[in-house]
Structures are given as structure tokens and as C-alpha cells.
C-alpha positions in Angstrom: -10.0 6.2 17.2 -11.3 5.3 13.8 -9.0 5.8 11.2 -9.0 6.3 7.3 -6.3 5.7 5.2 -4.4 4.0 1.8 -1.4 2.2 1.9 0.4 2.3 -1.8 0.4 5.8 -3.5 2.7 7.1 -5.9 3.9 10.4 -6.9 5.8 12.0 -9.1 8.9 11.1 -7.4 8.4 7.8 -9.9 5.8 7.3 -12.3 3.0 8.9 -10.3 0.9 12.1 -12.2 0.8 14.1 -9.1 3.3 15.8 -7.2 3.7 14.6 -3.1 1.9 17.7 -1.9 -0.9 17.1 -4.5 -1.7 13.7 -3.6 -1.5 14.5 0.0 -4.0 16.9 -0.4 -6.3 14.7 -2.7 -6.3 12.0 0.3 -7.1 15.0 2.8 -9.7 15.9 1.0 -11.5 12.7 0.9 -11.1 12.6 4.7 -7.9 10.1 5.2 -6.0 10.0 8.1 -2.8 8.2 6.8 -1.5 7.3 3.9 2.0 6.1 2.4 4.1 7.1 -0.3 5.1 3.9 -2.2 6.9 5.1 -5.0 9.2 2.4 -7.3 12.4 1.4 -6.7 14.2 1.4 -10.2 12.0 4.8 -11.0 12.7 6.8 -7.8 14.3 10.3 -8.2 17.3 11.2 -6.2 15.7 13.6 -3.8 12.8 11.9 -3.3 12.8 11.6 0.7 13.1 15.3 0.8 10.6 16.1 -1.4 8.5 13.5 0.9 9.2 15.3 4.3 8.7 18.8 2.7 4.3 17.5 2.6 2.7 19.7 4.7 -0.7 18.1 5.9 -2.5 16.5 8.9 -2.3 13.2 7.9 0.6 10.9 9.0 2.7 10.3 5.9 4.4 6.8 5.9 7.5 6.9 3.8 8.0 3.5 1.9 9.2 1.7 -1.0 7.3 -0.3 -3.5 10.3 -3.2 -4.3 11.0 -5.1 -7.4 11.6 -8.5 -6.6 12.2 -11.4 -8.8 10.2 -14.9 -8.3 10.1 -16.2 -11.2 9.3 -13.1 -13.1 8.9 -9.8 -11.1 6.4 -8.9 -8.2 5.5 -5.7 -6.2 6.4 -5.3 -2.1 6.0 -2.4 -0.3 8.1 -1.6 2.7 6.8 0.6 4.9 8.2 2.6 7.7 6.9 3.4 10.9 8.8 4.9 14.0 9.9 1.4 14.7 7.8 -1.1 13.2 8.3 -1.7 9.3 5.2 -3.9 7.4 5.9 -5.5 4.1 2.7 -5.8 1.9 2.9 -8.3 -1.2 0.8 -5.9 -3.7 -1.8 -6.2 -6.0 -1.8 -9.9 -6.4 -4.4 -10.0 -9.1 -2.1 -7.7 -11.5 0.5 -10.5 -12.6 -1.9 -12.3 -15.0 -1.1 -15.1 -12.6 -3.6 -17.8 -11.7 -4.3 -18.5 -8.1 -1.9 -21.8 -8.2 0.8 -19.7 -9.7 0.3 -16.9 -7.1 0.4 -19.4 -4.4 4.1 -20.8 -5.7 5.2 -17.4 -6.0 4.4 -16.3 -2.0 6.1 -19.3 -0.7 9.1 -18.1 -2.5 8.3 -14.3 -1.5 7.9 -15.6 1.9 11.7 -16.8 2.1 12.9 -12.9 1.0 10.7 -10.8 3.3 8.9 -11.2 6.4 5.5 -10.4 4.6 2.5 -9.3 6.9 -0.3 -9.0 4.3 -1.7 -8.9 0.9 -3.1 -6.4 -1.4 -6.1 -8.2 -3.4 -7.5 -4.9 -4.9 -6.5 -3.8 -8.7 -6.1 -0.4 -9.0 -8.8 -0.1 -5.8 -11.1 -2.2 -7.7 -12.2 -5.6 -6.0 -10.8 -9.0 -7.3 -13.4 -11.1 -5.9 -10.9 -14.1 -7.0 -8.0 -13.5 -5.1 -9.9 -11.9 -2.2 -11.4 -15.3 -1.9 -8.1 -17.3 -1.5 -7.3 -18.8 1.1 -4.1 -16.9 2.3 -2.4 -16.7 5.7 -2.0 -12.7 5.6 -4.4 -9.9 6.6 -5.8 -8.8 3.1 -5.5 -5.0 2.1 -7.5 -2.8 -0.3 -5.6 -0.1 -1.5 -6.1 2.0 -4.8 -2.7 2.4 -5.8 -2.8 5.7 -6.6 -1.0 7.0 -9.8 -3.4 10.0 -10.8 -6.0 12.0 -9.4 -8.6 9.8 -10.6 -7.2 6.8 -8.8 -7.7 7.9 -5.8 -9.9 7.0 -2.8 -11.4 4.0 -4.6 -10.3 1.6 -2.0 -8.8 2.0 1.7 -8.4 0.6 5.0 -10.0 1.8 8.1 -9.6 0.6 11.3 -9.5 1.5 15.5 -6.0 2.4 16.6 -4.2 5.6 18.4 -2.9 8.2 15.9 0.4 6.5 15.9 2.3 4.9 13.0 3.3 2.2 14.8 0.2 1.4 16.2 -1.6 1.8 12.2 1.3 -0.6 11.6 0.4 -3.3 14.2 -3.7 -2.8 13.4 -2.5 -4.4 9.8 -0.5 -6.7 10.8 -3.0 -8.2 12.9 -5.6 -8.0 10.8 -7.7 -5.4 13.1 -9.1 -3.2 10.3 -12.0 -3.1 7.5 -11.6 -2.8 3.5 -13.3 -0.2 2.4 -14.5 0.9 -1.4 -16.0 3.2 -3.4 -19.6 2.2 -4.5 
């Protein structure tokens, strides 16, 4: 089954504009399938996984994390939950004002902390034809990390998997899916 969906969202539950229920309906209307709240650590509010599981949609809703994590300086992961299977995407890799050389120090280092199993290599679901082009071990993600209404559906993943998160999960981690973006 083909499958639409975005990978890093956030909501209001940190420093997102919209509320969960309003971007889940944003994404539903653009004709997503899945897509995962990534709000950030430091900013999240107390009762954010119950506002999360109060979403009322057809889409599956991943519940994640987008982690601070220090390497020299700060970086972006998102932890993402499935039923059992958890991916960790290093994201937005062209945001740090970091050159390529820099960005490759930093994800051996980032590679020692978390068992990463891809890249973002959009900004703000725009393409960065630079760090799309490295040369990097992971499955490279577009996402539009979603902060308002007007970010979103700018970039997204499809790809040919059961309607499972587990089985979204395993499609990124082995690379089996297509970036996707908004002409």
C-alpha cells in the first residue's frame, strides 16, 4: 500500500502555532497517511502525551521526541515510537550553519550516542541540494518540519508498506521509500 506521510511536526505542545488536532487535520487534508509529533524536549508541556492521544484522525500518529544533544554545540534527533521499533532521525542537517566537513565530525560523534537510522536533508521542507548530495551512510529524509500552517506539506516521504507503524518504521530504516516535495 502506498503511503503518504511527514516525520517531524510540532505543535503547540512546544513551540509549534497549531494545536495537535489542528495539524493533524492540516496533514489529513493534504492526503497523509502518517505523520509524527516531534515536539522539543526542553519546550515540552507537561501533558503533552495526553493531549497527543486525545487526536482524533485516520492517520497513524507517531508519538516522538525531537532531542537536544550536545556535539560540539547542539543538534536535533528525533526518536520515534512505533509499537516496537523506535527510528532515530539526525534532523535537518543543513540548519546548523555547519559545512559538510563539520557535519560529517559531528555524526561520527552522534553516531556514538544513538543508533541513528537516517537523515533529514530538507530545511524547513525545502531542498538542500548540498547536503542531499553527501555522501552519507543513512536513508535520507524530507520532512517539512512543521511549525505553522504554512509549513506544511512542503516535503514528505512516501513509500509501499502495510498500514503498520512498525512496518512505516522498517520502510525508513531501509531506505524503501521516495522524498517527495511541493513544486
Amino acid at each position: 500500500m502506498l503511503l503518504k506521510g511527514c516525520l517531524h511536526t510540532h505543535t503547540t505542545c512546544s513551540d509549534g502555532k497549531l494545536s495537535p488536532q489542528e495539524v493533524a487535520n492540516a496533514y489529513e487534508s493534504k492526503g497523509y497517511d502518517f505523520i509524527a509529533f516531534t515536539d522539543h524536549d526542553y519546550l515540552l508541556k507537561q501533558n503533552y502525551m495526553d493531549v497527543y492521544k486525545q487526536v482524533k484522525t485516520n492517520m497513524i500518529v507517531f508519538y516522538g521526541i525531537e532531542l537536544t544533544v550536545f556535539v560540539n554545540g547542539y543538534i536535533h534527533v528525533a526518536k520515534i515510537e512505533g509499537d516496537r521499533e523506535v527510528l532515530h532521525v539526525f534532523n535537518h542537517i543543513g540548519e546548523y550553519d555547519f559545512t559538510p566537513e563539520q557535519l560529517m565530525v559531528r555524526l561520527a560523534e552522534l553516531e556514538k550516542m544513538y543508533p541513528l537510522d537516517a537523515v533529514e536533508i530538507t530545511k524547513k521542507g525545502f531542498r538542500d541540494k548540498v547536503f542531499e548530495s553527501l555522501d552519507i551512510a543513512y536513508p535520507k529524509i524530507a520532512s517539512d518540519d512543521s511549525h505553522t500552517l504554512v509549513g506544511i506539506g512542503r516535503a514528505w516521504v512516501e513509500l509501499d508498506a502495510k498500514r503498520d507503524k512498525d512496518a512505516i518504521i522498517k520502510a525508513v530504516q531501509e531506505g524503501e521509500f521516495w522524498n517527495c516535495y511541493l513544486c
